[in-house]
PLY file of the C-alpha trace (Angstrom):
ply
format ascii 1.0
element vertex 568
property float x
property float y
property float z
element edge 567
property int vertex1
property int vertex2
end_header
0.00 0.00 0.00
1.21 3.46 -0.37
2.47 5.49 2.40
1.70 8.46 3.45
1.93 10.99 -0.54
3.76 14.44 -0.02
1.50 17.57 0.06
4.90 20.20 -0.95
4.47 23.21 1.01
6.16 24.90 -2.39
3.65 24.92 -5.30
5.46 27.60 -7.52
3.19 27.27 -10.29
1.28 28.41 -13.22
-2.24 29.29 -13.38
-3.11 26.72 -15.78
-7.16 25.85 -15.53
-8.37 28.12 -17.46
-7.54 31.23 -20.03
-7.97 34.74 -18.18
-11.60 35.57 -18.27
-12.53 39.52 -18.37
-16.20 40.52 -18.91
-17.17 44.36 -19.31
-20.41 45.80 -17.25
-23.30 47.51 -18.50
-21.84 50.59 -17.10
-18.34 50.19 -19.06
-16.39 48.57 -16.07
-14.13 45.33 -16.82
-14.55 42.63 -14.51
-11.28 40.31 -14.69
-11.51 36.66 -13.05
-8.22 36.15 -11.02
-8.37 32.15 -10.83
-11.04 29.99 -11.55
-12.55 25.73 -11.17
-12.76 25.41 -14.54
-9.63 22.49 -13.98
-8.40 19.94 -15.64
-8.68 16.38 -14.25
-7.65 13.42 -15.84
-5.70 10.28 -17.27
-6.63 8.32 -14.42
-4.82 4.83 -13.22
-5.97 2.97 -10.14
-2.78 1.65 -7.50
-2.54 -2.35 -8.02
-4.22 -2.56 -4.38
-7.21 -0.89 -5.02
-6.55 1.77 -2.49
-5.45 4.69 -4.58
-5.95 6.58 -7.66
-3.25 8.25 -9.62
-3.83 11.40 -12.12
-3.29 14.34 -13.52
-4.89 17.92 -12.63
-4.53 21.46 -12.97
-6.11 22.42 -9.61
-2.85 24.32 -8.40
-1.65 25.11 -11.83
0.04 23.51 -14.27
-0.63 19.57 -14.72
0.93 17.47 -11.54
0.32 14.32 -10.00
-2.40 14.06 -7.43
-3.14 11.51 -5.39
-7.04 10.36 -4.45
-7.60 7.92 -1.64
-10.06 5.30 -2.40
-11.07 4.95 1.02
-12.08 8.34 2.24
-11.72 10.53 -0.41
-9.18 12.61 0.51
-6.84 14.24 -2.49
-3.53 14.96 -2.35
-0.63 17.08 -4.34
2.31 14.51 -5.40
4.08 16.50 -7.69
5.30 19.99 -6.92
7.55 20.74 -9.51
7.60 23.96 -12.31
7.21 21.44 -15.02
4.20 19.98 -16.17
3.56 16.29 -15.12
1.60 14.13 -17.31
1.09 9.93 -17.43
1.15 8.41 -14.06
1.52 4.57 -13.69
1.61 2.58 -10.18
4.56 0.23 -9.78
3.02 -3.70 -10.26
4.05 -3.28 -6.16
2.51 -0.13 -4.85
5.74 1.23 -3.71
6.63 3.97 -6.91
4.72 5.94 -9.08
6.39 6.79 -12.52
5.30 10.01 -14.67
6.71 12.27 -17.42
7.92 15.82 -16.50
9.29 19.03 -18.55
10.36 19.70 -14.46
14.24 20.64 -16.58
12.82 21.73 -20.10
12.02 18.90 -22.00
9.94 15.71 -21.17
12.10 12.91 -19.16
10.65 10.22 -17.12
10.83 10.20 -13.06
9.94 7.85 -10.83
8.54 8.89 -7.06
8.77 6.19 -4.09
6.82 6.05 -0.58
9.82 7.35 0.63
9.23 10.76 -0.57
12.05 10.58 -3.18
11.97 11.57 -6.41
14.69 10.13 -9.14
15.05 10.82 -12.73
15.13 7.94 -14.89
15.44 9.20 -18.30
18.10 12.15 -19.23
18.36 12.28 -23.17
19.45 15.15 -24.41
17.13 17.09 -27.08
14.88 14.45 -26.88
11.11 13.87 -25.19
9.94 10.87 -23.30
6.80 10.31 -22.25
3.81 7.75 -21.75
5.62 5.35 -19.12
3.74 2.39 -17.78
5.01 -0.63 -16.26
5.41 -4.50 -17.23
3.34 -6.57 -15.67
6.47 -8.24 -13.57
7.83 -4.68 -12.49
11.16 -5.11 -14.22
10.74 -2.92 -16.73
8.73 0.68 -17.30
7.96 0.73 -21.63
8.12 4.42 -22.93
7.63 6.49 -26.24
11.03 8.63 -27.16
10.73 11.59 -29.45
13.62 12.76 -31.49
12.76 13.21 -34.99
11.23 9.90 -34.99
9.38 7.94 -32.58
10.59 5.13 -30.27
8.96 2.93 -28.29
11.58 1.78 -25.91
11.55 0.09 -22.61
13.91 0.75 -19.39
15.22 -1.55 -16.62
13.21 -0.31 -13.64
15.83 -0.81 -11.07
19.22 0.77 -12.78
18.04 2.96 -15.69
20.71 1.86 -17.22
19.12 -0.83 -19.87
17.54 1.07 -22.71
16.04 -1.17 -25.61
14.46 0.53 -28.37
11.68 -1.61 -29.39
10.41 -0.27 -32.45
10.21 2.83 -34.39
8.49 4.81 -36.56
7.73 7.71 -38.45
4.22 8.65 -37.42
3.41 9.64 -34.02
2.99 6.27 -31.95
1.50 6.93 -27.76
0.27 5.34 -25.30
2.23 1.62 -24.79
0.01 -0.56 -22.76
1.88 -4.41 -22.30
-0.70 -6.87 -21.69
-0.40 -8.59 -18.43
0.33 -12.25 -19.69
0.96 -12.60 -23.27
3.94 -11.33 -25.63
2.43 -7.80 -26.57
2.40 -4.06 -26.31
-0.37 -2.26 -27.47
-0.23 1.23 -28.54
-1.92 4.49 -30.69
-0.51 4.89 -33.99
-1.50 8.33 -35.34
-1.72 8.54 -39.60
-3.34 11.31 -41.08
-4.83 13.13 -38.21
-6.59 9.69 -38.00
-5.58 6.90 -34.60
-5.58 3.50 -35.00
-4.40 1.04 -32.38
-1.34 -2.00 -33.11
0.69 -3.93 -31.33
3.81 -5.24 -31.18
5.59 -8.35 -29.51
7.35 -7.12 -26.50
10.84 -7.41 -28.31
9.84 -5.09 -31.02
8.83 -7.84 -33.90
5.62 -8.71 -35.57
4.07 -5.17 -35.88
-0.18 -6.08 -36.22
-2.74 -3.54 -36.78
-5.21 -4.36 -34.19
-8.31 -1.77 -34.69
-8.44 0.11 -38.46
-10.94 2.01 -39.16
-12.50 5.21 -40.65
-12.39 6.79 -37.06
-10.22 8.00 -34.43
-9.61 4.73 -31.91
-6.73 5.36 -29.15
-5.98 5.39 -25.44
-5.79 1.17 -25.25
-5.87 -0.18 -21.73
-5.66 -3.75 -21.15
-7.55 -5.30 -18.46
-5.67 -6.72 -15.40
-7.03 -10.55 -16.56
-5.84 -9.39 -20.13
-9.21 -10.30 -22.08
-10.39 -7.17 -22.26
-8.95 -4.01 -24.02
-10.84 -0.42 -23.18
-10.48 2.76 -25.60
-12.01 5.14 -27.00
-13.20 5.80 -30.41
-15.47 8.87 -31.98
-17.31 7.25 -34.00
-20.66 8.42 -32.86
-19.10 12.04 -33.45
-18.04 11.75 -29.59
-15.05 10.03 -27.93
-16.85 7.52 -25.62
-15.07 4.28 -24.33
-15.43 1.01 -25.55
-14.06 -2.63 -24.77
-13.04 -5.02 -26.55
-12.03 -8.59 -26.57
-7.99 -9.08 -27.01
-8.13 -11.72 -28.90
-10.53 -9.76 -31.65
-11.98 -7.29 -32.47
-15.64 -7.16 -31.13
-16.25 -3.38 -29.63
-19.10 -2.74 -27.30
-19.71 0.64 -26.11
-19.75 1.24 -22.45
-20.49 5.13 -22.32
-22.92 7.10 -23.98
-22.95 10.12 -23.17
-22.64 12.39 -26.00
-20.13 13.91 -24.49
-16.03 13.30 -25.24
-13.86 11.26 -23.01
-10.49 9.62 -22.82
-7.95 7.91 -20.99
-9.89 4.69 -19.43
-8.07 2.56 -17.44
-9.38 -0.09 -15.36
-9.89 -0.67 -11.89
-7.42 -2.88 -10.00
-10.19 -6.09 -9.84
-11.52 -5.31 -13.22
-14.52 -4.45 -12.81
-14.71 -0.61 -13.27
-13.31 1.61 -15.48
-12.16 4.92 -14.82
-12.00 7.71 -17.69
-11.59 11.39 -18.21
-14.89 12.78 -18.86
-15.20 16.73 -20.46
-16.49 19.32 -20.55
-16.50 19.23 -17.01
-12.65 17.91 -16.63
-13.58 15.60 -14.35
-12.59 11.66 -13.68
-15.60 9.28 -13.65
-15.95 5.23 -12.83
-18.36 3.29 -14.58
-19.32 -0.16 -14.00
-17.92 -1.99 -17.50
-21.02 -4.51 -16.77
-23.79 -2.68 -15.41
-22.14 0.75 -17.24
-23.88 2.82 -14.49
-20.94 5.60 -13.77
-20.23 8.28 -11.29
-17.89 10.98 -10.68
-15.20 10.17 -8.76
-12.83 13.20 -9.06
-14.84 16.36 -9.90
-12.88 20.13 -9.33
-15.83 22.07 -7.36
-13.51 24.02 -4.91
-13.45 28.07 -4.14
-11.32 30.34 -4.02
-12.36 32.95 -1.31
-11.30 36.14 0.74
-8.75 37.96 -1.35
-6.66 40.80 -0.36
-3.31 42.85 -2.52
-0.37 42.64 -0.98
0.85 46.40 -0.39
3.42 46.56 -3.63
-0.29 45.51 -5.82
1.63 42.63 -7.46
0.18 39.66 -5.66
-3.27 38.70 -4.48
-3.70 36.20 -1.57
-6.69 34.16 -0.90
-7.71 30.75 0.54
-9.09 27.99 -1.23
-10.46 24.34 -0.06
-8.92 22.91 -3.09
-6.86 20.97 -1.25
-9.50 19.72 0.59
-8.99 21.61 3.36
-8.64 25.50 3.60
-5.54 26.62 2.57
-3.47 30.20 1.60
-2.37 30.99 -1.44
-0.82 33.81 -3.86
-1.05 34.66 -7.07
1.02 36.88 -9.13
-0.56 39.51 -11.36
2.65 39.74 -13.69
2.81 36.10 -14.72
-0.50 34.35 -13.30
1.94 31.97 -10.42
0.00 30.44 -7.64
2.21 29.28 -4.38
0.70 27.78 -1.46
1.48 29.46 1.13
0.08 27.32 4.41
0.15 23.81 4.43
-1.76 22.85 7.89
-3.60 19.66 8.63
-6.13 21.99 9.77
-7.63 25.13 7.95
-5.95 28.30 7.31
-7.90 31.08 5.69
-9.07 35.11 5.91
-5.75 36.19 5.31
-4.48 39.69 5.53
-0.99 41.51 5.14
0.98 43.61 7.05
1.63 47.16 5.63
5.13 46.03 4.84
4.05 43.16 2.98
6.53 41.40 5.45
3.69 39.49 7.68
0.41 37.51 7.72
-2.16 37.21 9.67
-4.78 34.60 8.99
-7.67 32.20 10.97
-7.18 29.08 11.73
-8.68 26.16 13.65
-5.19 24.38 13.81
-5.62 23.98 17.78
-9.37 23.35 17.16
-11.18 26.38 17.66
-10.74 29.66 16.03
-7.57 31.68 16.73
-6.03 34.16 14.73
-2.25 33.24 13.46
0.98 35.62 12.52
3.75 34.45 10.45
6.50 36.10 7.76
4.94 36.64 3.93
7.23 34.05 2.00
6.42 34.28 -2.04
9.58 34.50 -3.55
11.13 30.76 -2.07
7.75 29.36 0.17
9.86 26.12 0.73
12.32 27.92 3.37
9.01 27.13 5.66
8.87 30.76 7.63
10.93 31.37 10.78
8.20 31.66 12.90
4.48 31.17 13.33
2.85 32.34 16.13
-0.46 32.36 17.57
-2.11 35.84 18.16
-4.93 35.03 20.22
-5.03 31.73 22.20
-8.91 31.68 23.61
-10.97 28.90 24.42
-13.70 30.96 22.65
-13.11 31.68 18.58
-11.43 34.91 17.24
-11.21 35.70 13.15
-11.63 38.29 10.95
-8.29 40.04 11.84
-7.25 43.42 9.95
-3.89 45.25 10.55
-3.45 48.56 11.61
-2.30 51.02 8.53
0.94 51.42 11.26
1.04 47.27 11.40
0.90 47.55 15.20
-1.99 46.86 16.02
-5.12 44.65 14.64
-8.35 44.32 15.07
-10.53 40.85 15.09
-13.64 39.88 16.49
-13.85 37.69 19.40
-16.73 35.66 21.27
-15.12 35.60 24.41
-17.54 37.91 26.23
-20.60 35.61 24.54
-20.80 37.08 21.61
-18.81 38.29 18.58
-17.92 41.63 19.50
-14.66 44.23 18.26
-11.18 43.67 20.00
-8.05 45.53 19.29
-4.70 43.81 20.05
-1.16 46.18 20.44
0.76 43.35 18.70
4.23 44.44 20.69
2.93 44.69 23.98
0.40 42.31 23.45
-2.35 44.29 25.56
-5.90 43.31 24.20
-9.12 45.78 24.16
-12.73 45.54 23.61
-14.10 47.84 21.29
-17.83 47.08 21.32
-20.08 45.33 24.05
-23.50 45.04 22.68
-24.78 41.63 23.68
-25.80 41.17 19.56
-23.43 40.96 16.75
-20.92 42.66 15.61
-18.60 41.51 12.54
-16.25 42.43 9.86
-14.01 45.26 11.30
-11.29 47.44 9.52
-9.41 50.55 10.62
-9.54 53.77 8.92
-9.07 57.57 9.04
-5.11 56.64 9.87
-6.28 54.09 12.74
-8.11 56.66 14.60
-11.52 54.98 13.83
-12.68 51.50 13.12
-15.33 50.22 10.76
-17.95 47.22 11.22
-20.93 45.77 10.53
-23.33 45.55 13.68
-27.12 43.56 13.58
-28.32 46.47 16.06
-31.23 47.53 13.70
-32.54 44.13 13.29
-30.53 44.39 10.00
-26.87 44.24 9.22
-25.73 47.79 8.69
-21.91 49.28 8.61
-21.02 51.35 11.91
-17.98 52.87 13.06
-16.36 53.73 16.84
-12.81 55.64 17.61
-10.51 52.99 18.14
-9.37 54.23 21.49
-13.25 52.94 22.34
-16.65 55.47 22.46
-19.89 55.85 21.09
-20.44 53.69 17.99
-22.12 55.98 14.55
-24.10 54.29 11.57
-22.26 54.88 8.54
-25.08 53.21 6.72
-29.16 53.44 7.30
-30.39 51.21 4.72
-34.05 51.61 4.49
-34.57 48.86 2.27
-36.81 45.95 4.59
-34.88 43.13 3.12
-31.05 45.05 2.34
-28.25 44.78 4.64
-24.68 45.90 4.38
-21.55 44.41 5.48
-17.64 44.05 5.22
-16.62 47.79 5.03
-13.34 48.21 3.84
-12.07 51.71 3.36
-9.75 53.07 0.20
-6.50 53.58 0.57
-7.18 57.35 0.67
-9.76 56.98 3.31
-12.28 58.61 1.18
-14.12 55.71 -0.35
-15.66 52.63 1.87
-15.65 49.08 -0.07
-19.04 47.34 1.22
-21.34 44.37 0.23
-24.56 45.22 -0.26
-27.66 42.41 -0.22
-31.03 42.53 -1.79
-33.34 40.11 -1.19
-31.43 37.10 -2.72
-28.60 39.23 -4.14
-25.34 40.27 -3.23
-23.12 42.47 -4.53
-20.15 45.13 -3.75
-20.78 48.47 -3.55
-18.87 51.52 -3.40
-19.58 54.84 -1.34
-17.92 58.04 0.39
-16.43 57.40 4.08
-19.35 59.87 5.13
-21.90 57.12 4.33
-25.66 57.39 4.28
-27.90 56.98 1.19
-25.56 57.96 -1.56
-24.05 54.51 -3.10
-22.48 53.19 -6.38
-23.10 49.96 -7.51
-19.44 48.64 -8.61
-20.72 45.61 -10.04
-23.50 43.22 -12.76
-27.10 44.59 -11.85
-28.04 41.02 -12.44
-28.73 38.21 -9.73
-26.72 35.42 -11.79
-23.82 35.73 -9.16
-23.07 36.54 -5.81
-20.29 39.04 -5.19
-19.19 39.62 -1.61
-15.76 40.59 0.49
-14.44 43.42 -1.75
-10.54 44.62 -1.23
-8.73 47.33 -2.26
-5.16 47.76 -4.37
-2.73 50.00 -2.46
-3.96 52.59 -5.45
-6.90 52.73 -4.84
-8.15 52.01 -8.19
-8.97 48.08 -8.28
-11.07 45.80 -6.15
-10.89 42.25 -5.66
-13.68 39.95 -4.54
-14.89 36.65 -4.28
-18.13 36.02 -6.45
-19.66 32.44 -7.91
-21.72 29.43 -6.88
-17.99 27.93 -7.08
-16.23 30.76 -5.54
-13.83 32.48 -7.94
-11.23 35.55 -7.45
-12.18 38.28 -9.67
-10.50 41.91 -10.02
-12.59 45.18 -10.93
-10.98 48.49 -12.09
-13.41 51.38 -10.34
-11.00 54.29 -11.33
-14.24 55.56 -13.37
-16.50 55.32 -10.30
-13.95 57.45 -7.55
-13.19 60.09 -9.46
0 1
1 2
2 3
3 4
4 5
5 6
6 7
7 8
8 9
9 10
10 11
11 12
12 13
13 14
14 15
15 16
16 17
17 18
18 19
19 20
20 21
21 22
22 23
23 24
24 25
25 26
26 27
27 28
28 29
29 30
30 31
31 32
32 33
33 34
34 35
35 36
36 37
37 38
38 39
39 40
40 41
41 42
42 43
43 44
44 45
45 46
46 47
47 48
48 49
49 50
50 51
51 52
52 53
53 54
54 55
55 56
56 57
57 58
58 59
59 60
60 61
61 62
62 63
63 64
64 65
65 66
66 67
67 68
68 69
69 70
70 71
71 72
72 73
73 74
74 75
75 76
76 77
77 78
78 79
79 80
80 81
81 82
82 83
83 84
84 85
85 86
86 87
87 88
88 89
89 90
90 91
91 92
92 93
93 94
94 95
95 96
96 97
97 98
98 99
99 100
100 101
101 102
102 103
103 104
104 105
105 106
106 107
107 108
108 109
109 110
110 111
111 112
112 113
113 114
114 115
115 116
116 117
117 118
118 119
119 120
120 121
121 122
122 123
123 124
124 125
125 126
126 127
127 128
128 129
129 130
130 131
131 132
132 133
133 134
134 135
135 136
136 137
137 138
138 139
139 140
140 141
141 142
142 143
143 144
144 145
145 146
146 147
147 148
148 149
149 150
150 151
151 152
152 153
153 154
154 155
155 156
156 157
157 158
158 159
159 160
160 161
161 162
162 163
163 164
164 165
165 166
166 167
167 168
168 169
169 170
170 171
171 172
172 173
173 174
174 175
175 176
176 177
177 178
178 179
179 180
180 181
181 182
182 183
183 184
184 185
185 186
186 187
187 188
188 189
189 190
190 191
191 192
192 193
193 194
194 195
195 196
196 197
197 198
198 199
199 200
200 201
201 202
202 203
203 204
204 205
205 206
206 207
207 208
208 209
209 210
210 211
211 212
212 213
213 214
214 215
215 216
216 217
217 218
218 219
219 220
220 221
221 222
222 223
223 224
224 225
225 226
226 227
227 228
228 229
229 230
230 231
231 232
232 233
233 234
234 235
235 236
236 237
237 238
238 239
239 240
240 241
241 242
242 243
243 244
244 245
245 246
246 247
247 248
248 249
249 250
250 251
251 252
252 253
253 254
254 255
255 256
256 257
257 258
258 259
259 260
260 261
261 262
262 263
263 264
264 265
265 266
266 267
267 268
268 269
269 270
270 271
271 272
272 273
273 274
274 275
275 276
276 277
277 278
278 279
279 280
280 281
281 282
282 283
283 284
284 285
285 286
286 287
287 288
288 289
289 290
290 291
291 292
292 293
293 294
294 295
295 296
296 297
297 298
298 299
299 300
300 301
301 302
302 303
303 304
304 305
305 306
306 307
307 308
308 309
309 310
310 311
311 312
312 313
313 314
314 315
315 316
316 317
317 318
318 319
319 320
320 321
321 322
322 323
323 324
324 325
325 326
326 327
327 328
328 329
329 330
330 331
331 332
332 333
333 334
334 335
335 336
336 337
337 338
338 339
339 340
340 341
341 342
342 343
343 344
344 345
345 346
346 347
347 348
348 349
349 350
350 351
351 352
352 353
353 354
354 355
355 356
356 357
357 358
358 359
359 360
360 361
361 362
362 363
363 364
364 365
365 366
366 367
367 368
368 369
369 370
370 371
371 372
372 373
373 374
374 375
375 376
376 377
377 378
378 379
379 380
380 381
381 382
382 383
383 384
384 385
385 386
386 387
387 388
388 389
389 390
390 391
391 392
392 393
393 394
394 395
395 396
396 397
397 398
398 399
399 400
400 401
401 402
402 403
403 404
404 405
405 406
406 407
407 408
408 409
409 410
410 411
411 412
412 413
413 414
414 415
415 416
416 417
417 418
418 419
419 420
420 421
421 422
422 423
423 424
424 425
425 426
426 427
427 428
428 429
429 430
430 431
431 432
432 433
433 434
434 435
435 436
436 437
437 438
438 439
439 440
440 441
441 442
442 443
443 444
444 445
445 446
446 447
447 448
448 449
449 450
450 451
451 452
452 453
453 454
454 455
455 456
456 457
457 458
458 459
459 460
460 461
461 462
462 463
463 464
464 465
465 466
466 467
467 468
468 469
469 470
470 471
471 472
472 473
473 474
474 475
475 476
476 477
477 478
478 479
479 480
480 481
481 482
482 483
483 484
484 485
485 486
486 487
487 488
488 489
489 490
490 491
491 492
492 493
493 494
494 495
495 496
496 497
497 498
498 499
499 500
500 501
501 502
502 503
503 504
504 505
505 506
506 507
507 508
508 509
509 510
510 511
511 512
512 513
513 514
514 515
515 516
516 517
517 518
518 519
519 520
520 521
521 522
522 523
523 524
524 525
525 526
526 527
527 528
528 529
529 530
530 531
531 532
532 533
533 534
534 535
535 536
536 537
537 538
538 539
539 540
540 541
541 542
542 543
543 544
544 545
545 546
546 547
547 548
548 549
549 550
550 551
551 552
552 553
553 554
554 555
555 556
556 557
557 558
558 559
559 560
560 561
561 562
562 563
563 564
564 565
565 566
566 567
């Protein structure tokens, strides 16, 4: 069985699920979606034991290795690398995991064992390999080379240093697939933008056509009892998977769906088979008897709470793609995520220092809510960061932390009197203070008018409105009066000149950010769609001033708005 998979605390990475998506208001504004689900997962292969699944996804950037635990469910980040990872085969043991990685420029072959080490198998110069999968025995891993021509080749699994070229050709050849007891190697032979599917004997001779047709057939995957061969072929006008008997050719469709998908593979008993399914990106398991499927890997995470990092280059947010709530960045310039915070536990509702040197975030890492400081590493996250220290250390829960524009002080909310009310902390003498004492709710604060006065939303008027008190303590003010029965308004953040207050606004079912002077009352700017298609919420300013960053989506998404039209 596989041990324990490594989740890298470095994931210096490309945004790579989707192209950047920028839509344009009725009122002229661009909206600009920062990162987004629309993933990639796929090429699935199922551990010999039954207990894991191997493949390839785009949920932290480029392609990588993930791991998905059979048992509970649980996902997990192999691969960590700046290359992009494709192929992934399970040793005939369970104890490795080869792949294909441009990790050093071109495609080479690496192998990963349960003890967390990573070696690199292939090193050709000026040449690609890719595709590995393993012989049935474990002694060997069979390959395609590209170097002008292509090679299928196969490499002693222990040493690397036995390379056989087994046959070659001029047409692009993929996918190798030995069959588990007999003298063959199947694999996709591409002519004329058209696949068809051969084999070979496992020493290179007796080259046999195996499916020819007027369609694309491809992706062969041999059962582990070696009767049955799955693939797909579009000959419906959509890639769906078939099977087929090895020893001829008798297809029976297993999917259909309409819909394309690729890359089956079969389940370790050989019963199921698991494919790629689009448009969705996501890995389903169908029954090859029955053929009732279900999704087993589907990318429906969010990516939530976004603030700039003072120099405007980087946004950092949380997501649960990992499962779990987690920090990330991503860099404006060149679209890199890096995970930032790799607890067992959640991290999330980050916020940055005024330096940009620290972070403050929640977390439930000693089971409740507490609020967390540690150094802002983006450039080189794997030098883990010197220290990490809780801020607040209450039985009862504290979040929603905000620094001080002088970054010594912040302010949170904390239930520790019985209900969430406003607390400022001095972070260097560590003296706390309670702002507000209402017995109801109070939420959301920030600081403004150069820390002299703080900003929250309060459930005083049987309706969330935005109030503010001096942050030395004293009579809380509305800043809003919404007269609207079924508004409320919440998380006010102000601009960076203090002039402008960043706030979500609700209607009935709707959500959405609005802008409006530090003054308050009824005067307000909608800064977003006057549709009810998407919720927008927790808006954030650049250090300018001119952009805003919020979450908005069913699946929650990052998204960027320029308002330099709406504050002048």
């Amino acid at each position: 069985m596989m041990v324990r998979m490594i989740i890298v605390a470095a994931l210096l990475i490309h945004t790579g699920c989707a192209k950047k998506n920028t839509t344009t208001t009725p009122d002229g504004l661009t909206l600009e979606r920062m990162t987004t689900l629309a993933c990639y997962d796929g090429q699935p292969k199922m551990s010999p034991d039954g207990n894991f699944l191997a493949y390839i996804s785009t949920q932290l950037g480029d392609k990588h290795v993930f791991i998905y635990n059979m048992d509970d469910g649980s996902i997990h980040p192999l691969t960590a690398n700046e290359g992009v990872d494709e192929g992934a085969d399970f040793s005939p043991d369970n104890e490795r995991i080869v792949f294909s990685s441009y990790i050093q420029g071109q495609s080479d072959l690496w192998i990963i064992d349960k003890q967390e080490k990573m070696t690199q198998v292939t090193k050709t110069d000026h040449a690609d390999e890719f595709s590995p999968a393993w012989s049935s025995d474990g002694k060997w891993i069979f390959f395609v080379k590209h170097d002008g021509h292509y090679k299928m080749g196969k490499v002693n699994a222990q040493n690397f240093s036995e390379v056989i070229v087994l046959y070659e050709d001029s047409l692009l050849i993929d996918r190798p697939n030995p069959h588990p007891t007999e003298n063959k190697i199947y694999f996709q032979r591409n002519e004329k933008n058209q696949a068809d599917i051969c084999y070979v004997d496992s020493d290179g001779k007796n080259f046999t056509p195996f499916i020819q047709s007027a369609f694309d057939e491809k992706h062969p995957s041999i059962s582990p009892n070696g009767k049955w061969m799955a693939y797909v072929s579009n000959a419906t006008g959509y890639y769906e998977v078939y099977v087929t008997p090895t020893d001829g050719y008798h297809p029976i469709a297993v999917t259909h769906s309409s819909q394309d998908h690729f890359f089956p593979s079969w389940s370790s008993d050989g019963k199921n088979i698991l494919y790629e399914s689009r448009p969705n990106w996501d890995i389903k398991i169908i029954d090859a008897e029955t053929q009732k499927d279900s999704v087993l890997v589907a990318d429906i995470a969010n990516d939530e709470s976004p603030v700039f990092t003072p120099d405007g280059q980087c946004v950092i947010f949380n997501s649960d793609r990992l499962g779990k709530q987690t920090i990330f960045s991503l860099n404006l310039k060149d679209g890199k995520q890096t995970q930032l915070t790799n607890a067992k536990q959640n991290d999330f509702d980050p916020d940055i220092s005024p330096d940009g040197k620290e972070m403050i975030f929640t977390s439930d890492r000693t089971g409740g809510l507490n609020i967390w400081i540690t150094k802002l590493v983006l450039d080189s996250p794997s030098a883990q960061a010197p220290y990490l220290l809780a801020v607040t250390d209450d039985s009862a829960d504290s979040y929603q932390a905000r620094f001080a524009k002088g970054g010594d002080k912040i302010v949170y909310v904390s239930e520790k009197a019985g209900s969430p009310d406003i607390w400022i902390k001095d972070l260097k003498s560590n003296k706390s203070q309670q702002l507000t004492i209402d017995e109801r709710n109070e939420l959301a604060p920030s600081f403004t008018d150069d820390d002299q006065t703080v900003l929250f939303q309060a459930d005083w008027a049987k309706k969330w409105s935005i109030w503010k008190t001096p942050s030395v303590g004293g009579l809380p003010l509305p800043v809003t009066r919404d007269k609207l029965p079924y508004g409320k308004d919440e998380e006010p953040v102000v601009s960076p000149t203090h002039t402008i207050v960043a706030f979500t606004r609700s209607w009935y079912d709707d959500r959405d950010v609005w802008i409006m002077t530090s003054s308050g009352g009824e005067k307000t700017t909608r800064t977003l769609t006057k549709d009810n298609t998407n919720q927008e919420k927790h808006g954030r300013w650049s250090p300018d001033g001119k952009r805003v960053v919020f979450q908005a989506g069913n699946n929650t998404d990052v998204w960027m708005i320029d308002v330099t039209a709406l504050v002048k």
